[in-house]
N, C-alpha and C positions, 0 to 999 in steps of 0.2 A: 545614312546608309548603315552605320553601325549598328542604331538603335532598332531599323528594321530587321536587321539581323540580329539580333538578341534577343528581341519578340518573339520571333519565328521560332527560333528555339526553345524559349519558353513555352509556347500555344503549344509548340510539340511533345512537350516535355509531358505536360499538362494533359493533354491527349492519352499519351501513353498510359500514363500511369492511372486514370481515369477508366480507361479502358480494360485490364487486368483489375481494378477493382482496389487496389492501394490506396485510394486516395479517401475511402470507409475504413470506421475506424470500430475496432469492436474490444470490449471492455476485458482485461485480462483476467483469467477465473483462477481463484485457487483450487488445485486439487489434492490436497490430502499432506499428509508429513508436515503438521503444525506440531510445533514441540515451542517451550519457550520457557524462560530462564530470566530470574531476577538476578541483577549482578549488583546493585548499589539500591540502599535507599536511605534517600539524604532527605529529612525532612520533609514537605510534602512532594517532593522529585524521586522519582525510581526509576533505575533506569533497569531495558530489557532487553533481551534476548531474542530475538523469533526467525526460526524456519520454518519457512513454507516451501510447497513446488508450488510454482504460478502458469499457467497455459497462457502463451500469448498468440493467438489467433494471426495475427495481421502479419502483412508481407515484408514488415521494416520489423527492425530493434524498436523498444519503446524502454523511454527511462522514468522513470519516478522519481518525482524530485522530492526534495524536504518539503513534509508538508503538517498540519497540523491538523486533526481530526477529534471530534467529542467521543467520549467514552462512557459506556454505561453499561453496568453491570446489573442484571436482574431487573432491568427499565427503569432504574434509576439512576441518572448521569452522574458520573466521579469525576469528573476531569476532563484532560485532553489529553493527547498522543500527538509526539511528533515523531517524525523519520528521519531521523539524522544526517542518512548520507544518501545519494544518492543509487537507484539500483536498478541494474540495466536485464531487463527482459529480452532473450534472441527472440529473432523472428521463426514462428510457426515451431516454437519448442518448449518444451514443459523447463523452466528453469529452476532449479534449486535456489532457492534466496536464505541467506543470512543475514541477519539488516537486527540494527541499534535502532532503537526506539527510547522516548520520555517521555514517562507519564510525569503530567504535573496534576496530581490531584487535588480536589475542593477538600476543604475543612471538613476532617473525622472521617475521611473516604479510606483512611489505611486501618482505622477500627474496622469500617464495614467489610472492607477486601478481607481479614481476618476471619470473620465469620462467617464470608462464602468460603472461605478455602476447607470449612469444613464441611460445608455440604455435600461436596463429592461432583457435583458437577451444578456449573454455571453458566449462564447465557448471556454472552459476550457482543454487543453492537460496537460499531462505529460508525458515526456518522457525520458527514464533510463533505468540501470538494480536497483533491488530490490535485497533484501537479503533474502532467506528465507529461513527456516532449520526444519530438523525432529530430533530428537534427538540430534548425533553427526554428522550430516551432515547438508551441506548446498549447497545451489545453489543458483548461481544468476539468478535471472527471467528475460528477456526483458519485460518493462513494456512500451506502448504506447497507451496512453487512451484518448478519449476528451469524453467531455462533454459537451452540454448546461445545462447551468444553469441559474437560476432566480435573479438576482441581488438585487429583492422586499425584501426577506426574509432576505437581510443581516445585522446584528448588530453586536455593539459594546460593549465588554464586557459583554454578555448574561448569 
């Protein structure tokens, strides 16, 4: 009798939230306010800085878990990026994010990083899956993003 009743509840559960449309899950976007900031660099490890606002569509919280993602600068890969801590997206609200990153760069990538920083602006990918989770659940995202960015704005230890 129990187990019938626990069913019931879950089918119901299940239902509901199917029904409003929660149970789709849509990919959070960044919108604007990317600023970022070298605080250490230890050999081929740098560690970062970065705000973004991120728009999260969906009707839950969604969190980002530590994840590791390839890096390439000018479509040529330097490394990887990882997310340090974890960082929690409200639901159906633009959140401001400050989030620690590590780059672990490939061999002679902080010469080449050098020589974009004078270009004045460079085009910034990542590409990976991400972790991301609603309570007890998790998924991995495909993440493939670029960016230009401004090189002007960049400092150390900020």
């Amino acid at each position: 009798m129990q187990k019938i009743l626990s069913l019931t509840v879950s089918l119901t559960l299940l239902l509901a939230l199917s029904s409003c449309g929660c149970l789709d899950f849509n990919t959070p976007e960044m919108r604007g306010g990317e600023d970022f900031s070298v605080n250490k660099i230890d050999g081929n490890k740098v560690d970062l800085n970065v705000k973004a606002n991120i728009y999260n569509d969906n009707c839950f919280s969604v969190k980002i878990k530590p994840s590791d993602l390839e890096l390439f600068v000018e479509g040529e890969s330097i490394g990887t990026v990882r997310l340090n801590k974890k960082v929690k997206l409200k639901k159906r609200k633009e959140t401001p994010i400050d989030a620690n990153l590590t780059a672990t760069l490939n061999d002679g990538a902080l010469m080449k990083m050098m020589g974009y920083a004078a270009k004045g602006e460079v085009e910034v990918r990542l590409k990976g899956k991400a972790k991301g989770g609603v309570f007890i659940f998790s998924k991995k995202i495909d993440i493939d993003e670029k960016k230009k960015i401004s090189t002007s704005g960049m400092s150390l230890g900020r």
